[in-house]
BANU-287858 format. One record per residue (C-alpha): x, y, z; residue number from 1; residue in three letters. Coordinates in steps of 0.05 Angstrom, whole numbers, plus 5000, padded with zeros to 4 digits. Layout:
BANU-287858
    u    v    w  nr rest
    X    Y    Z NUM  ALA
...
end
This chain:
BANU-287858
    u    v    w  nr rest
 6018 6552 5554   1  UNK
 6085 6545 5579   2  UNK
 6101 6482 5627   3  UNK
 6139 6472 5683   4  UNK
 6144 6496 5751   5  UNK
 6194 6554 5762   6  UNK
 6224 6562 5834   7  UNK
 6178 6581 5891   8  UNK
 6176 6635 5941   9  UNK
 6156 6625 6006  10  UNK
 6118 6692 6039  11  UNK
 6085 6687 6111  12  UNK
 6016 6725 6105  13  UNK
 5962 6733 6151  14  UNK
 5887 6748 6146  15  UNK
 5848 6804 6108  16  UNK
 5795 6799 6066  17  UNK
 5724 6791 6035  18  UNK
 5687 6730 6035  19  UNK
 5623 6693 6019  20  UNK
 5577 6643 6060  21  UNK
 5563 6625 6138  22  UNK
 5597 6583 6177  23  UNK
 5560 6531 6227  24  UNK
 5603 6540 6279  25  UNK
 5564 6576 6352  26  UNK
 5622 6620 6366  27  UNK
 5665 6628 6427  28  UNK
 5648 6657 6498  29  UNK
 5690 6721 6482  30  UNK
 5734 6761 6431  31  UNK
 5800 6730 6461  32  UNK
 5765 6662 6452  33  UNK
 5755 6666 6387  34  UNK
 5820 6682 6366  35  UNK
 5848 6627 6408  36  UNK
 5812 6574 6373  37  UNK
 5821 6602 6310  38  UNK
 5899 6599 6316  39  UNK
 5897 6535 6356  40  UNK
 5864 6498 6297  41  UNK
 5908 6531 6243  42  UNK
 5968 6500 6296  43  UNK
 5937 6435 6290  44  UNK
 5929 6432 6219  45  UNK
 5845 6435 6223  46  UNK
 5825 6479 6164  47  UNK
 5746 6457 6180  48  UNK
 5760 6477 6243  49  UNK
 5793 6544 6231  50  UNK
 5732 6565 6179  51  UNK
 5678 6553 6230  52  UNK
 5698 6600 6278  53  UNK
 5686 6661 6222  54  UNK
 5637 6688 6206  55  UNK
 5636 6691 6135  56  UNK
 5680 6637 6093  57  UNK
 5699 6640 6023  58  UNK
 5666 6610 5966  59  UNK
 5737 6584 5941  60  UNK
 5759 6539 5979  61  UNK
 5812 6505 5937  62  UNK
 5875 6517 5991  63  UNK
 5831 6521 6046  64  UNK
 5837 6445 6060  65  UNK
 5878 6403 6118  66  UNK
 5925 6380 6059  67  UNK
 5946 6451 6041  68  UNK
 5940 6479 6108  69  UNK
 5992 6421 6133  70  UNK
 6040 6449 6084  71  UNK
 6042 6511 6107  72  UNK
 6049 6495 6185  73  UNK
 6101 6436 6162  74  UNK
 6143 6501 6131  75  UNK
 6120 6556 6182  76  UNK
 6096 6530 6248  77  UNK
 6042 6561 6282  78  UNK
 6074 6567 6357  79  UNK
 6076 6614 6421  80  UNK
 6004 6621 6415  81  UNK
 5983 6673 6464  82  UNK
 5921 6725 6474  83  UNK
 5929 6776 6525  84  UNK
 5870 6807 6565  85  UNK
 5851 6868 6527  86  UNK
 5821 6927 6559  87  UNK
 5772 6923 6500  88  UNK
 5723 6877 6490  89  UNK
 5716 6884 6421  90  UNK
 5794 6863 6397  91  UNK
 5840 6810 6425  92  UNK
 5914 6830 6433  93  UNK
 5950 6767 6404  94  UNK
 6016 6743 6402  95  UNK
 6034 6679 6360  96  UNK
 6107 6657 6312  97  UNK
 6101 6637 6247  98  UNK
 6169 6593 6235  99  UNK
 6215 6643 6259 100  UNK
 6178 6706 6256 101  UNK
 6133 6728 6309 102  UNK
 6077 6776 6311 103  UNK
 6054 6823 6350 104  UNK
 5978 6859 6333 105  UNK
 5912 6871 6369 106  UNK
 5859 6838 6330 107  UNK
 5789 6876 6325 108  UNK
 5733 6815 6326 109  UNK
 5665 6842 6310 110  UNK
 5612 6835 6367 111  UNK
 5552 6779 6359 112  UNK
 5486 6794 6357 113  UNK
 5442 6765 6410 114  UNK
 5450 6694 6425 115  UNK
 5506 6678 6376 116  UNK
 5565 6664 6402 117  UNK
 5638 6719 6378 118  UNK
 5677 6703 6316 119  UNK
 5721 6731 6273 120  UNK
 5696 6775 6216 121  UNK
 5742 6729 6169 122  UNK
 5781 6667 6167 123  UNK
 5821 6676 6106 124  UNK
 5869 6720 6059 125  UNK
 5842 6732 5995 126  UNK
 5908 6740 5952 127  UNK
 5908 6772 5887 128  UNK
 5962 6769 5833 129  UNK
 5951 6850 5812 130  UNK
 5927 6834 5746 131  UNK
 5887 6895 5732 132  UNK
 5927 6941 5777 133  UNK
 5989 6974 5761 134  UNK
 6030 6920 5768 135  UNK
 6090 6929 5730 136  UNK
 6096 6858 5701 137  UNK
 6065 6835 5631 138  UNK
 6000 6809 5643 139  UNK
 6021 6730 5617 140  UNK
 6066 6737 5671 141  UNK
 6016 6749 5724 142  UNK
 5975 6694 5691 143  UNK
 6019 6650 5699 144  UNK
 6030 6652 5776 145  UNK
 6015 6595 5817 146  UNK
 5996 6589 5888 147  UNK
 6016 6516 5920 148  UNK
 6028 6498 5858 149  UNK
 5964 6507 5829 150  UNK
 5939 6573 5780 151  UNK
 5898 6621 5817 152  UNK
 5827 6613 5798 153  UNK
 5789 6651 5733 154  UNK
 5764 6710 5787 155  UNK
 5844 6723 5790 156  UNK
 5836 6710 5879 157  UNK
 5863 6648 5915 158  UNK
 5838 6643 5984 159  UNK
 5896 6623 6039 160  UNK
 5890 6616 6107 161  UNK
 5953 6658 6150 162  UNK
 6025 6632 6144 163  UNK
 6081 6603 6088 164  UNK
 6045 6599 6022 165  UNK
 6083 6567 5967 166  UNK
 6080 6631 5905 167  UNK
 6108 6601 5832 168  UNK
 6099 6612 5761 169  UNK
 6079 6552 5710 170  UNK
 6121 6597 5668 171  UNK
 6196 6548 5669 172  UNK
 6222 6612 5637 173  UNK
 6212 6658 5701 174  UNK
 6227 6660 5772 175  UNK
 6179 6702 5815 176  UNK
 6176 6723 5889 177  UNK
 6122 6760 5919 178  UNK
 6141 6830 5953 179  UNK
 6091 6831 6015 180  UNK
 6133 6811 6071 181  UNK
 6120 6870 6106 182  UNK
 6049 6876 6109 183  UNK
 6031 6811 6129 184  UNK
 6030 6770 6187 185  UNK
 5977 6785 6247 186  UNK
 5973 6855 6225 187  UNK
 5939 6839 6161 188  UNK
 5871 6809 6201 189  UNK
 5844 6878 6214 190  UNK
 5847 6902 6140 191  UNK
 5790 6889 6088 192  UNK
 5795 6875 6021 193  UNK
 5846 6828 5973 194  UNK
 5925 6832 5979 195  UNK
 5958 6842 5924 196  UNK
 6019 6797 5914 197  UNK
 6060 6851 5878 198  UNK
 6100 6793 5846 199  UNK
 6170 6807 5817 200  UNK
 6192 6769 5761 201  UNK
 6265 6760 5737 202  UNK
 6292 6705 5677 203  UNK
 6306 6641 5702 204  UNK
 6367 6599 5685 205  UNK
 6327 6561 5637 206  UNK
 6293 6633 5604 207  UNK
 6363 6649 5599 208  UNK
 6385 6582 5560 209  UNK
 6327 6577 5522 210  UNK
 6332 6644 5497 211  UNK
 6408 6634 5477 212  UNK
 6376 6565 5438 213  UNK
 6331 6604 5409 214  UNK
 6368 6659 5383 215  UNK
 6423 6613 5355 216  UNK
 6366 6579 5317 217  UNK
 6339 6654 5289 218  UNK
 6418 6668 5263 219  UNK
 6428 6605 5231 220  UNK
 6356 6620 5190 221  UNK
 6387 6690 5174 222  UNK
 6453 6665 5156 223  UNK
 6407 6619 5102 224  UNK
 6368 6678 5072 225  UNK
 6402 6703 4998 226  UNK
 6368 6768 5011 227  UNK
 6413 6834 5029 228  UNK
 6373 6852 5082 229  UNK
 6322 6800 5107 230  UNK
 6266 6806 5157 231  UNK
 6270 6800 5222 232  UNK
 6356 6791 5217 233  UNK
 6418 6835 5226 234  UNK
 6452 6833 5155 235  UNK
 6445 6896 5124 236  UNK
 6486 6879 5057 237  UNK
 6496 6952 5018 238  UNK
 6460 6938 4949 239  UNK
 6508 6986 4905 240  UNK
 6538 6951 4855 241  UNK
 6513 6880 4881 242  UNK
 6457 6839 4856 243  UNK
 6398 6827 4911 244  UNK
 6381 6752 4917 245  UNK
 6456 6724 4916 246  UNK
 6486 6739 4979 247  UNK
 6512 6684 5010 248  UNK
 6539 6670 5079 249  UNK
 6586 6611 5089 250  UNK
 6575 6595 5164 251  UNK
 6567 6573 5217 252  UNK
 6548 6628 5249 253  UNK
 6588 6647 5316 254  UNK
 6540 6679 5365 255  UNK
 6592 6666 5427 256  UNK
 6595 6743 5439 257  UNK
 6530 6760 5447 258  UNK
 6501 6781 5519 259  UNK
 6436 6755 5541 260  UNK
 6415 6805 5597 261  UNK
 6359 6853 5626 262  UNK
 6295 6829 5632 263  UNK
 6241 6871 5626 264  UNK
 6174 6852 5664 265  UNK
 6128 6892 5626 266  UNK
 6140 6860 5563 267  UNK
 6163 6793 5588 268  UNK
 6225 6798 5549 269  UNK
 6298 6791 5561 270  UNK
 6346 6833 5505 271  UNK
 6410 6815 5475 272  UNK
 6460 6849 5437 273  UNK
 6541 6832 5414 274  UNK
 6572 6813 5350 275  UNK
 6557 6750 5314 276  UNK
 6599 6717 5260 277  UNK
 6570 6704 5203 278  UNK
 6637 6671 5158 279  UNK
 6640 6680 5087 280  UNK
 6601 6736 5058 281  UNK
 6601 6715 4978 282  UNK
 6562 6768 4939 283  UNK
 6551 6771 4856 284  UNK
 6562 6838 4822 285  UNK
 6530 6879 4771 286  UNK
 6584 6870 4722 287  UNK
 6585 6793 4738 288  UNK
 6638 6785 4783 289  UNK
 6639 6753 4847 290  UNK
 6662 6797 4913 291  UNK
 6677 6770 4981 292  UNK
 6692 6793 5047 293  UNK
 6710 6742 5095 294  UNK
 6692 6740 5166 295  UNK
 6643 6796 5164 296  UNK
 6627 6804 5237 297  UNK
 6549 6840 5249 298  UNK
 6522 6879 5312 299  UNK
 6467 6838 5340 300  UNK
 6408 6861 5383 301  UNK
 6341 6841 5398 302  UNK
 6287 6817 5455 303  UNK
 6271 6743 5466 304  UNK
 6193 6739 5485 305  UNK
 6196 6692 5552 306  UNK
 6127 6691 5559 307  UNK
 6127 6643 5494 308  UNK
 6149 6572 5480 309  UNK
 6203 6570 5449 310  UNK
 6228 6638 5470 311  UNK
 6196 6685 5403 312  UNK
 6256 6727 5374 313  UNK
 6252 6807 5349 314  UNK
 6309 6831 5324 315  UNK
 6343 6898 5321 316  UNK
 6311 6931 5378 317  UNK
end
């Protein structure tokens, strides 16, 4: 497992989803009610508070706590709170900012039965990373995302109540950012079902150097092999006329001009190509002499595996 904390993206997301259990809470006088004191305790930082007024709550509740839900108002407060009189009694039209974004939805809250009191259907977002899907990225990239911090649990859903949450990667090789800006916020709380991150992964500065390292370190292995061709490296040493086993490169090698660039999240790898300086090339010859070509430079290319520590190195694709 790779360590470290990449950077963080910050998404505002609002509730939609499907959950487990009862809450104890009686339930407001009305639909408007409920929404009120659902979004006044989220305000105040009461996550207890918040759950009791759904109806069902999640069996998760690993972010669904007053430390984590303090976070996210401390990044994105909950302000402007208002719920307009709807002409239907079955939704609450609901205004409310979170940080500097404000939203605008009618929320549909699902009647009581007989001497219960209204709440809403849910009181949490159950966020998925897309593993499963088609997401686009490599699937040890999607393992690898973190949600404040933390990995989402083995069912692949962490449970968040509306607002910033804090997405990362305990992959130091990747940043990631989640792409569902636009279909959060208030207008999420009507929809059922999980939302899917749809995370975007790019190399981080560190993939980047760390790939570099470890290329460097896969030349200088090459530039030690006596073979004409070895595995896994660029030399391709014609064998007419030469002897195999007694090629030998003087070094260092000089891998200064080679790119490292486009990473590609399906495979979790970033490629490189350019020339690389091997020195000396000192070869012996069938008839017992010794030929050699100095400064042989060598086309490079290859993919550097980020989603291994240290970076694993293919060459010549």
């Amino acid at each position: 497992m790779i360590g470290g904390l990449a950077a963080v993206a910050a998404v505002v997301v609002a509730a939609a989803l499907v959950l487990t259990g009862s809450s104890g809470h009686g339930g407001a006088k009305s639909a408007d009610e409920a929404v009120r004191i659902y979004l006044e305790a989220l305000a105040r930082g009461d996550a207890r508070g918040a759950l009791a007024i759904a109806k069902t709550r999640p069996a998760d509740r690993t972010f669904l706590t007053d430390e984590i839900l303090k976070m996210q108002i401390t990044k994105a407060p909950i302000s402007n709170i208002r719920v307009l009189q709807s002409s239907n009694r079955v939704s609450a039209h609901v205004i409310a900012t979170f940080g500097d974004q404000t939203s605008d939805e009618t929320i549909v809250v699902v009647p009581p039965k007989a001497g219960d009191g209204w709440k809403l259907d849910h009181g949490a977002i159950a966020l998925t990373s897309g593993k499963g899907s088609r997401s686009v990225a490599a699937p040890a990239l999607l393992d690898s995302i973190t949600i404040f911090g933390q990995p989402i649990s083995g069912t692949g859903v962490a449970y968040v109540f509306p607002g910033w949450v804090d997405v990362g990667s305990r992959n130091q090789y990747v940043d990631v950012t989640p792409s569902i800006e636009q279909q959060t916020l208030l207008n999420g709380i009507n929809r059922a079902g999980q939302i899917n991150l749809m995370p975007h992964f790019v190399a981080s500065t560190t993939g980047k150097e760390e790939a570099r390292r470890a290329i460097e370190a896969a030349l200088a292995k090459c530039a030690q092999s006596r073979q004409f061709s070895p595995p896994n490296c660029p030399q391709h040493v014609p064998p007419q006329g030469f002897i195999d086993g007694t090629a030998s490169w003087s070094g260092p090698v000089n891998s200064d001009a080679i790119h490292v660039d486009r990473f590609n999240e399906r495979q979790g790898t970033i490629n490189f190509f350019g020339m690389a300086d091997f020195g000396t090339l000192t070869v012996q010859r069938s008839d017992g002499r010794t030929f050699t070509m100095p400064h042989l430079p060598i086309a490079v290319t290859g993919a550097a595996d980020l989603t291994q520590s240290p970076p694993k190195i293919t060459m010549g694709l």
